[in-house]
C-alpha positions as CSV (number, residue, x, y, z in Angstrom):
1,X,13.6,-90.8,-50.4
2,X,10.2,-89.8,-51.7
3,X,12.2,-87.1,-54.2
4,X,13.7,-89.7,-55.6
5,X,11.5,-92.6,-56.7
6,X,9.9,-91.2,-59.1
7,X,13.2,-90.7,-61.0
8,X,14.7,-93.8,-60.3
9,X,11.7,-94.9,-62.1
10,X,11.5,-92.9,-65.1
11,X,14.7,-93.8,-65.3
12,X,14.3,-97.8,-65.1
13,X,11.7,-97.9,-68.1
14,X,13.9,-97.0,-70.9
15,X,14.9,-94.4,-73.0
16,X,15.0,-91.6,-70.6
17,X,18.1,-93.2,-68.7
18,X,20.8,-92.1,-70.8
19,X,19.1,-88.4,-71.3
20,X,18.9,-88.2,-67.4
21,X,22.3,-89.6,-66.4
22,X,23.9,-87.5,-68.6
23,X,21.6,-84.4,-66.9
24,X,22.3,-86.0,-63.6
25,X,26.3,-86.1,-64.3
26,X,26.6,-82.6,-65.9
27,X,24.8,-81.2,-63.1
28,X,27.1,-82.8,-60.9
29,X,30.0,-81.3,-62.6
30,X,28.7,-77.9,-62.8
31,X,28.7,-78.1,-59.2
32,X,31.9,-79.4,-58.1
33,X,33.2,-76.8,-60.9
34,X,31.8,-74.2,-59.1
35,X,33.2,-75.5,-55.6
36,X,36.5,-75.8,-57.2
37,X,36.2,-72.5,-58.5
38,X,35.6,-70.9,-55.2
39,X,38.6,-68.4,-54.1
40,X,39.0,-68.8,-50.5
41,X,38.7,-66.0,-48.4
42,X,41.9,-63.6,-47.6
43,X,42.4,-62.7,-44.2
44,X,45.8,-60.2,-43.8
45,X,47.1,-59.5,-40.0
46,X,49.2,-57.0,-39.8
47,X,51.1,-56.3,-36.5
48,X,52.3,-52.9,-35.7
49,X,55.7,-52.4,-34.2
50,X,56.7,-55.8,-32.8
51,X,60.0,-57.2,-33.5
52,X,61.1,-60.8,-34.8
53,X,62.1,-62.3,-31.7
54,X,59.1,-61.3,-29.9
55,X,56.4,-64.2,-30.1
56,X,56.7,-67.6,-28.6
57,X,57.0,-69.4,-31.8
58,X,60.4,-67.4,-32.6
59,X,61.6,-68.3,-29.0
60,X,61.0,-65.6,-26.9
61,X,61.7,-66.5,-23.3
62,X,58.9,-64.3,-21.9
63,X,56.4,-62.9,-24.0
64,X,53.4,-65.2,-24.5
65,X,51.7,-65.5,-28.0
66,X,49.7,-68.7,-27.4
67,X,47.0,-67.9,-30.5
68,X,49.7,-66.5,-33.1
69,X,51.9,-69.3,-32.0
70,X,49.3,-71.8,-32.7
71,X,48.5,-70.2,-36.3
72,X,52.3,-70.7,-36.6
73,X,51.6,-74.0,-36.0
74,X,49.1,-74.3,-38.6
75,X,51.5,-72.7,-41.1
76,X,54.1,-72.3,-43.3
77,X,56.7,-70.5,-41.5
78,X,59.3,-68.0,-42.7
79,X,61.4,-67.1,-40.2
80,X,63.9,-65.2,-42.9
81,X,60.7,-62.8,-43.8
82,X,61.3,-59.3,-44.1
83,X,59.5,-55.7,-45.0
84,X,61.9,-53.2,-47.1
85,X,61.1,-50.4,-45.3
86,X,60.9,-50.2,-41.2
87,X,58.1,-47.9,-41.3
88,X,54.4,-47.9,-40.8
89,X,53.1,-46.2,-43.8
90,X,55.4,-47.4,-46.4
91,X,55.7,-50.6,-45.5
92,X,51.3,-51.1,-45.4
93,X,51.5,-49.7,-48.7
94,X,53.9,-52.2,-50.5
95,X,51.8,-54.8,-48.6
96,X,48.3,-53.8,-50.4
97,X,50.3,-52.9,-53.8
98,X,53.0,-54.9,-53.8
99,X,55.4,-52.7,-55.0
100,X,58.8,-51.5,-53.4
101,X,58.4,-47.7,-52.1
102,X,60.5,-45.7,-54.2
103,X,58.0,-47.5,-57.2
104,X,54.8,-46.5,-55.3
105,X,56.1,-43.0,-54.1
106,X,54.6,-43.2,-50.2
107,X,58.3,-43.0,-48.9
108,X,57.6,-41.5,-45.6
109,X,54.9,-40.9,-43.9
110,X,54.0,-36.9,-43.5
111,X,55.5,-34.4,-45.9
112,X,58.3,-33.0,-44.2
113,X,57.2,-30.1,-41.8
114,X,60.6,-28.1,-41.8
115,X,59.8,-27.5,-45.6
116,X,56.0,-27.3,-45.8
117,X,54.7,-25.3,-42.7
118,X,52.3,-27.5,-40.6
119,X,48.8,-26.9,-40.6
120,X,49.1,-24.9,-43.7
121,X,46.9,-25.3,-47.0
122,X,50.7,-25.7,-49.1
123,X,50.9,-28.8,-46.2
124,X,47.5,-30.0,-46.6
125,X,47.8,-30.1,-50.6
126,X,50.9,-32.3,-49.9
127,X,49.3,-34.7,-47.9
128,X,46.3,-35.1,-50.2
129,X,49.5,-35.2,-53.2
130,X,50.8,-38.2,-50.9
131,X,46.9,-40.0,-51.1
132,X,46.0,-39.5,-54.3
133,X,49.0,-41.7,-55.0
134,X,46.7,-44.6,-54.2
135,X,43.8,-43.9,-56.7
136,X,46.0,-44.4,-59.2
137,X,47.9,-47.6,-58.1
138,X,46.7,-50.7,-58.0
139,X,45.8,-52.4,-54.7
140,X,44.5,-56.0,-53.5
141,X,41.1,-55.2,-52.8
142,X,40.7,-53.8,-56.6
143,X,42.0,-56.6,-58.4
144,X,40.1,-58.8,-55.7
145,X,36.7,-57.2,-57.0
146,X,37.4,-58.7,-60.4
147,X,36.5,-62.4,-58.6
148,X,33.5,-60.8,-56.5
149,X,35.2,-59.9,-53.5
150,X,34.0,-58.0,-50.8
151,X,36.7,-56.4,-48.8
152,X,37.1,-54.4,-45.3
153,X,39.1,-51.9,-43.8
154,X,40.5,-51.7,-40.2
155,X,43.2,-50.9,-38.4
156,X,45.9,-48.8,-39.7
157,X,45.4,-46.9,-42.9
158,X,47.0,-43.4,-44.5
159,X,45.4,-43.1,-47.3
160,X,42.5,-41.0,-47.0
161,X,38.9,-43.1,-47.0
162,X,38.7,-47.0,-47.1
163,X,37.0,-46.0,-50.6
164,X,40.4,-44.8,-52.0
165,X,41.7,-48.3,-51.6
166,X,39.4,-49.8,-53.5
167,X,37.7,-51.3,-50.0
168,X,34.0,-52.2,-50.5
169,X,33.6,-51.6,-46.9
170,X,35.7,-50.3,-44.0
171,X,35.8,-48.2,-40.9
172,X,38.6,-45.2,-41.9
173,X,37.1,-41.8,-42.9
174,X,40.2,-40.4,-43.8
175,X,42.1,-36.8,-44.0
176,X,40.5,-33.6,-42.9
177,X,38.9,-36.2,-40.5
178,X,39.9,-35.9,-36.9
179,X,42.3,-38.4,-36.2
180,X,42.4,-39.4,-40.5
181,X,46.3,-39.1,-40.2
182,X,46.5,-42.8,-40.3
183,X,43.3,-44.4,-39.4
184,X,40.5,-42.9,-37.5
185,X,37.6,-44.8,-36.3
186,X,39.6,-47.8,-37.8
187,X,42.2,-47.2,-35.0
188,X,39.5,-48.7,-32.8
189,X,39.7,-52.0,-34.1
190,X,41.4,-54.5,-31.8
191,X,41.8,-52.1,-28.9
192,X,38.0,-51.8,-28.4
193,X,36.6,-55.1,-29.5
194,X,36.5,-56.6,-33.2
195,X,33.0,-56.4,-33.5
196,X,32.9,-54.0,-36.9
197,X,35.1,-57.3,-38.3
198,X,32.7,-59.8,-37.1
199,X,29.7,-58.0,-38.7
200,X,31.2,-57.5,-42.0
201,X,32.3,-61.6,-42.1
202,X,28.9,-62.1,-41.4
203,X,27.4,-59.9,-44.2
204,X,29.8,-61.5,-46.8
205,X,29.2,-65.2,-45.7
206,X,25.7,-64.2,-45.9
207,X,25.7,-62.8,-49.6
208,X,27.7,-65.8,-50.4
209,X,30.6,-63.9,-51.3
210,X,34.6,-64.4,-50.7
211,X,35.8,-61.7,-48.6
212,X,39.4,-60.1,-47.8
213,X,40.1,-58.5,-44.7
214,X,42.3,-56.0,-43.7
215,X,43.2,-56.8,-39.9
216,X,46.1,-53.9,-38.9
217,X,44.8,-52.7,-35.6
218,X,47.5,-50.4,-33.5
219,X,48.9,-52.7,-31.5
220,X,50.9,-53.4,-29.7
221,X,51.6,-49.7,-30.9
222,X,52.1,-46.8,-28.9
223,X,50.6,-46.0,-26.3
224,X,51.5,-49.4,-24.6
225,X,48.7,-49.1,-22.1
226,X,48.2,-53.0,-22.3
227,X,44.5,-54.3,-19.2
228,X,46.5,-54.3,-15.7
229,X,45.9,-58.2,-15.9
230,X,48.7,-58.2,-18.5
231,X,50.8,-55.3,-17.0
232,X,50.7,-57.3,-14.1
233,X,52.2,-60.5,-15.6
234,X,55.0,-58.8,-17.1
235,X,55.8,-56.4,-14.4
236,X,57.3,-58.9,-12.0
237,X,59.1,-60.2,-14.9
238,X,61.7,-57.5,-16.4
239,X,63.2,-54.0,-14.3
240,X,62.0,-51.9,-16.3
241,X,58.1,-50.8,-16.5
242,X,58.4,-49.5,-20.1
243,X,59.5,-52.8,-21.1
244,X,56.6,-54.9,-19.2
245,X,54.2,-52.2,-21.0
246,X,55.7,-53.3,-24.1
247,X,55.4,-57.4,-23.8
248,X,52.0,-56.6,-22.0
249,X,50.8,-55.0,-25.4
250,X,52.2,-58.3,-27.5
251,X,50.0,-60.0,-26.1
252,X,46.8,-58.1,-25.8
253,X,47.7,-57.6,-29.6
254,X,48.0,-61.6,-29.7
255,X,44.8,-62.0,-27.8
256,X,42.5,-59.9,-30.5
257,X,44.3,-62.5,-33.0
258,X,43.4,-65.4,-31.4
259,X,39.5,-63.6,-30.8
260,X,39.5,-63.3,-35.3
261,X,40.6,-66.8,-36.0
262,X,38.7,-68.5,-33.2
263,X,35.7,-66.5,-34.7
264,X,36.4,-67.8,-38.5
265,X,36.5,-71.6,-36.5
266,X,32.6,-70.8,-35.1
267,X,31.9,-69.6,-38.4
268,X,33.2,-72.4,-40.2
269,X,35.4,-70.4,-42.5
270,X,38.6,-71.7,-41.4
271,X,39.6,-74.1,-44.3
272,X,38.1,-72.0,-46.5
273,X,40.8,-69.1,-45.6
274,X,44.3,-67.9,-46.5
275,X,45.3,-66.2,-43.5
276,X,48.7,-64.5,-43.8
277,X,50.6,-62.8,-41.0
278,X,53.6,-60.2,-41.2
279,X,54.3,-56.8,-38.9
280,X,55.0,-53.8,-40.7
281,X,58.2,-53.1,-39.1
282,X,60.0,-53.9,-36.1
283,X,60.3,-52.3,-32.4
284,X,62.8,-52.7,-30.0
285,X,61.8,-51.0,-26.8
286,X,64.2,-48.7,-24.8
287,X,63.9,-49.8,-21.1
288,X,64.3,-46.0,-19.8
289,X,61.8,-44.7,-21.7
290,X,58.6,-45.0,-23.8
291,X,60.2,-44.4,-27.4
292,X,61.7,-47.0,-29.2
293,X,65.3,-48.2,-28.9
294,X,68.0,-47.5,-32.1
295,X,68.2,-50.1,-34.7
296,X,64.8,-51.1,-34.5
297,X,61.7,-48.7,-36.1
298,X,62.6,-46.4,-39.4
299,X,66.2,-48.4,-39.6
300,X,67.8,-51.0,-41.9
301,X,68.9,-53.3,-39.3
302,X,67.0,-56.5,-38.6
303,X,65.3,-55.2,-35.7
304,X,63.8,-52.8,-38.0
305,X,63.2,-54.9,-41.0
306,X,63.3,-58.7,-40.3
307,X,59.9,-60.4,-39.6
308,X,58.3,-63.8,-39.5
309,X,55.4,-64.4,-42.6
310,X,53.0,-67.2,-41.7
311,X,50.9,-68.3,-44.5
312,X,48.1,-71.0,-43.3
313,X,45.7,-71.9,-46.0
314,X,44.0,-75.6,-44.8
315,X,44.5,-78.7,-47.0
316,X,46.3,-76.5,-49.8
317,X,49.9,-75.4,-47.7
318,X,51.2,-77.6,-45.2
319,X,52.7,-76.5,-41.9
320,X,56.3,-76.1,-41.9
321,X,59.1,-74.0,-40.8
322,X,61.4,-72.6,-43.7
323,X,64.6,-70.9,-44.3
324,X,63.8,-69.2,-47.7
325,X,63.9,-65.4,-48.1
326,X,60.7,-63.9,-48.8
327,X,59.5,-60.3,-48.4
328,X,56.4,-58.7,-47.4
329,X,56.4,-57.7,-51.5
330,X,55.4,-60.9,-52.0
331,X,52.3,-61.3,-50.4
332,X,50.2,-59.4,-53.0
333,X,51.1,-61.8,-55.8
334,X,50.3,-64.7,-53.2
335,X,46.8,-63.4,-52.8
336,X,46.2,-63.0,-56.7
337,X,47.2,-66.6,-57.5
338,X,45.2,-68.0,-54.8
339,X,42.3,-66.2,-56.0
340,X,42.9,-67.5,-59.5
341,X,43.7,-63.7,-60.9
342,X,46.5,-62.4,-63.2
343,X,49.7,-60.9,-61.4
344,X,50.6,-57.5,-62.7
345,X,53.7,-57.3,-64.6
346,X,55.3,-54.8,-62.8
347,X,55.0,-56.6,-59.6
348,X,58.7,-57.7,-57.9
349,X,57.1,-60.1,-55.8
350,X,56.8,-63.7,-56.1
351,X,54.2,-66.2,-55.7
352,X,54.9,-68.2,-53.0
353,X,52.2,-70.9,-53.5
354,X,53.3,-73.0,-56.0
355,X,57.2,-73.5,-53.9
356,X,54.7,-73.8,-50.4
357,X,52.1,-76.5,-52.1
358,X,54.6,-78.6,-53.6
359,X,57.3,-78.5,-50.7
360,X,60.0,-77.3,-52.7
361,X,62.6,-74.4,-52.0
362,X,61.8,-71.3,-53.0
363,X,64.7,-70.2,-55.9
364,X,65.9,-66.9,-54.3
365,X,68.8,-65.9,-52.6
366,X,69.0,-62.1,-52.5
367,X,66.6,-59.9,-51.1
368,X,66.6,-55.9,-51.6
369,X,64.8,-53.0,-48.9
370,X,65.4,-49.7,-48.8
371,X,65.5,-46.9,-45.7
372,X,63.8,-43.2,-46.1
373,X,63.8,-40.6,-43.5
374,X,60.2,-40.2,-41.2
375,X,59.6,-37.2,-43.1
376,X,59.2,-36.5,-47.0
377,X,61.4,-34.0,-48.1
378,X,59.9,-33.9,-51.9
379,X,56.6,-35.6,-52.1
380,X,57.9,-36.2,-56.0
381,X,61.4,-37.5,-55.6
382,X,62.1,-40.4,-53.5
383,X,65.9,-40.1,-53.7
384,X,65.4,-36.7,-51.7
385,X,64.6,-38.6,-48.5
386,X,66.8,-41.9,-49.1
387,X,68.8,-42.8,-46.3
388,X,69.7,-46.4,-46.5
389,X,69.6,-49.3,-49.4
390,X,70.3,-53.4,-48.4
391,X,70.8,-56.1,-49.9
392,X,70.9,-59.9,-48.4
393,X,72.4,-62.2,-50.4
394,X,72.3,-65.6,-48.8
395,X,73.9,-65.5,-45.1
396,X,75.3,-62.0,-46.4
397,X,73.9,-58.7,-45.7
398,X,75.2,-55.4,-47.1
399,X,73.8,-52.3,-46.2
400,X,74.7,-48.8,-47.7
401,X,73.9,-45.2,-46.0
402,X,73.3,-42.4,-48.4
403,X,72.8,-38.8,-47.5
404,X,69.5,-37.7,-48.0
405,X,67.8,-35.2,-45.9
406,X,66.9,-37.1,-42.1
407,X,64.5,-34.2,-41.3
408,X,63.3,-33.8,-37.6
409,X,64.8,-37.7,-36.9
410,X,68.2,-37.2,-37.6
411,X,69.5,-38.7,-34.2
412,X,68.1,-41.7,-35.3
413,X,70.1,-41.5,-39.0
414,X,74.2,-40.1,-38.0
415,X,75.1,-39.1,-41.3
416,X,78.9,-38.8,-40.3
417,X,79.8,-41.9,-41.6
418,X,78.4,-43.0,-44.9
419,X,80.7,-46.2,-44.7
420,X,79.8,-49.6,-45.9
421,X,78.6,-52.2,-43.8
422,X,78.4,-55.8,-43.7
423,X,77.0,-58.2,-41.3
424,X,77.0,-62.2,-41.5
425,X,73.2,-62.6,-40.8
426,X,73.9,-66.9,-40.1
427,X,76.7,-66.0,-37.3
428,X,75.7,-62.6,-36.5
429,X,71.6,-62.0,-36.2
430,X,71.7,-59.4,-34.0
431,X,74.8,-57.3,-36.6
432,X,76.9,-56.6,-33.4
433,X,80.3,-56.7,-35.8
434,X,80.8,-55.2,-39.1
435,X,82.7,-57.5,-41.4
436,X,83.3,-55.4,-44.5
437,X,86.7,-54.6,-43.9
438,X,87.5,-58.4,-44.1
439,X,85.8,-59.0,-47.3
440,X,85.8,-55.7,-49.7
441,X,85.2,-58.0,-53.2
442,X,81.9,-58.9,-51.4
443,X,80.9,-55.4,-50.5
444,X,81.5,-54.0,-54.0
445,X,79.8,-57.3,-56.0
446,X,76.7,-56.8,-53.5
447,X,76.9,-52.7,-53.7
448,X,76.5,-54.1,-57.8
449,X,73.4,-55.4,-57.3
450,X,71.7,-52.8,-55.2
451,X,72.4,-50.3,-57.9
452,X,71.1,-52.7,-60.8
453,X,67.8,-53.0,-58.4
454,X,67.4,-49.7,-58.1
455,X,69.7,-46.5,-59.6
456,X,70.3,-43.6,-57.5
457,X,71.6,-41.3,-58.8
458,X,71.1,-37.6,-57.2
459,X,72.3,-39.1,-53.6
460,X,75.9,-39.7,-52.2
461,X,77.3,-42.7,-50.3
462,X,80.5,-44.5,-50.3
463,X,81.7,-48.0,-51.1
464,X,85.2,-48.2,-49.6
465,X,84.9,-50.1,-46.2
């Protein structure tokens, strides 16, 4: 009160009133300006190698997700999300650049080593060929730096250093670092405590700066070596120990989530940030073995590339399940709009927030994603290594094989039979029958569009049911 008495005063005798109200409103207004002004925060979690069904939210009658299921409760929720491509590299990479991978040329993620001899300099100068892909693109955290972003790297990443992504800060070295194949000391994250997150959140809140954070840690990722606590839990509840490894790592992975966003609560940072969740592709485990099962990892099918989005941003998007089609490309233009930028052109994406903050459906019906083998056969020519292209158009899902080189993973890829097939996605989730011998108009119309999304045209497949 003794601050303001003296105005009030002033004020009172005269002719400095209207001088200082005005004063007194502007400065008001420059201030809730700047609040309004404010982008929020981005936080991106990225689970690696967990299918659709396997959270509590999507109905899984065993594995427990209680933190991601309460984010889901939090959000909007797209259960019809997907990645176009079921594998790790490629599919990070459209997530940070937004772009399909036969636009941003990361197809695979080694250069194949039946053509380049492992180990050798010609192998090593096709890896760094594969990097330096990314100094040339752009990426989040570089348009994010136009709006004074600080930004942080952990978890998964191929591309060399943090640096090359336009990260301000991170924890990957990169390639000819031990371990730099795909994330390094950033592999660490989750696994081995979160504490390189929680020091960097701290450092931007206290320059007073909006921060985006790159959350992909390896997990549940092989190798499923989930605390006995969890092994425990999930032994006694399926035969088969590779199995109970597998659920046991969901939710360790699930755990470290719920650590992060409790820690943005205690920080009070919440409301201030868009979280968004998506896996980069999908895992079905084989119950004989430790390796994945087919029709999950590196395939089409929608144990490969279906996954739930959640996009929670408090007070702006309100929580709700939806049925629209969206697509991991979309989450990069969905980050630029909230943080008030420009979205590139050449971005296929769409921004979601204007369909999420006013309720409305989103006005797509046809989704594309594409298939490449493991390995890269040519490091300049995607169409070298292309193996599948799909197309869902409404409950319809058409997916073509093609015959490009399936390098050392060619069990996972028969190339006997190039055939068309097509799968009723509302009445058959799980593509158990292939319908495109009932309906050949509909295989060749959707066979239209995939070639008008992208022309092959050095690669072989075949339309005829």
């Amino acid at each position: 009160m003794s601050r303001r008495v003296p105005v009030m005063k002033v004020v009172n005798e005269g002719m400095l009133r209207p001088t200082l109200f005005v004063v007194v409103i502007l400065m008001g207004a420059v201030h809730c300006t700047k609040a309004a002004e404010r982008p929020p925060n981005v936080l991106l979690i990225i689970s690696d190698d967990q299918a659709w069904t396997d959270y509590g939210f999507m109905g899984h009658p065993i594995i427990r997700t209680p933190y991601l299921d309460r984010l889901a409760s939090q959000s909007a929720v797209f259960e019809r999300g997907y990645v176009p491509t079921a594998l790790c590299r490629p599919s990070l990479a459209t997530i940070i650049t937004g772009l399909y991978a036969h636009q941003h040329g990361l197809t695979g993620n080694d250069p194949s080593p039946l053509r380049y001899e492992p180990r050798s300099p010609l192998y090593d100068k096709m890896r760094e060929k594969m990097i330096e892909r990314i100094d040339r693109l752009g990426t989040l955290p570089r348009w994010l730096q136009a709006k004074g972003y600080q930004s942080f790297q952990s978890g998964k990443w191929w591309e060399g250093s943090y640096l090359r992504g336009g990260f301000t800060h991170g924890m990957t070295r990169g390639f000819p670092q031990p371990g730099g194949r795909h994330g390094d000391d950033g592999l660490e994250i989750g696994r081995k405590g979160l504490e390189p997150v929680f020091q960097f959140i701290q450092s931007a809140k206290a320059a007073d700066k909006p921060f985006f954070l790159w959350y992909a840690p390896m997990m549940p990722h092989t190798p499923h070596n989930p605390p006995e606590r969890l092994l425990a839990y999930y032994r006694d509840r399926t035969p088969s120990l590779h199995v109970a490894r597998y659920y046991g790592m969901c939710e360790w992975f699930d755990e470290t989530c719920g650590a992060l966003l409790e820690y943005l609560d205690r920080q009070g940072l919440s409301d201030e940030t868009l979280v968004i969740y998506v896996a980069d592709n999908g895992w079905i485990q084989d119950p004989d073995g430790p390796q994945f099962a087919l029709r999950s990892k590196q395939s089409p099918y929608e144990g490969g590339v279906r996954q739930p989005i959640l996009v929670r941003w408090p007070g702006k998007i309100a929580p709700e399940r939806r049925r629209d089609l969206v697509s991991s490309i979309d989450i990069a233009p969905t980050v630029l709009a909230a943080a008030g930028l420009p979205i590139p052109e050449e971005l296929p994406g769409i921004n979601l927030l204007p369909f999420l903050q006013q309720r409305r459906p989103i006005p797509r019906d046809t989704l594309f994603g594409e298939t490449f083998a493991h390995d890269v056969a040519d490091v300049d020519d995607p169409q070298e290594s292309l193996l599948y292209r799909w197309v869902i158009h409404d409950r319809w899902k058409l997916l073509l094989s093609y015959d490009g080189d399936p390098g050392r993973h060619a069990a996972l890829h028969p190339r006997g039979d190039l055939s068309p097939q097509l799968f009723d996605l509302i009445a058959d989730p799980h593509e158990q029958h292939n319908v495109a011998k009932e309906h050949p108009e509909l295989v060749q119309s959707l066979a239209k569009k995939i070639e008008s999304w992208w022309p092959v045209t050095t690669r072989r497949t075949r339309l005829e049911p």
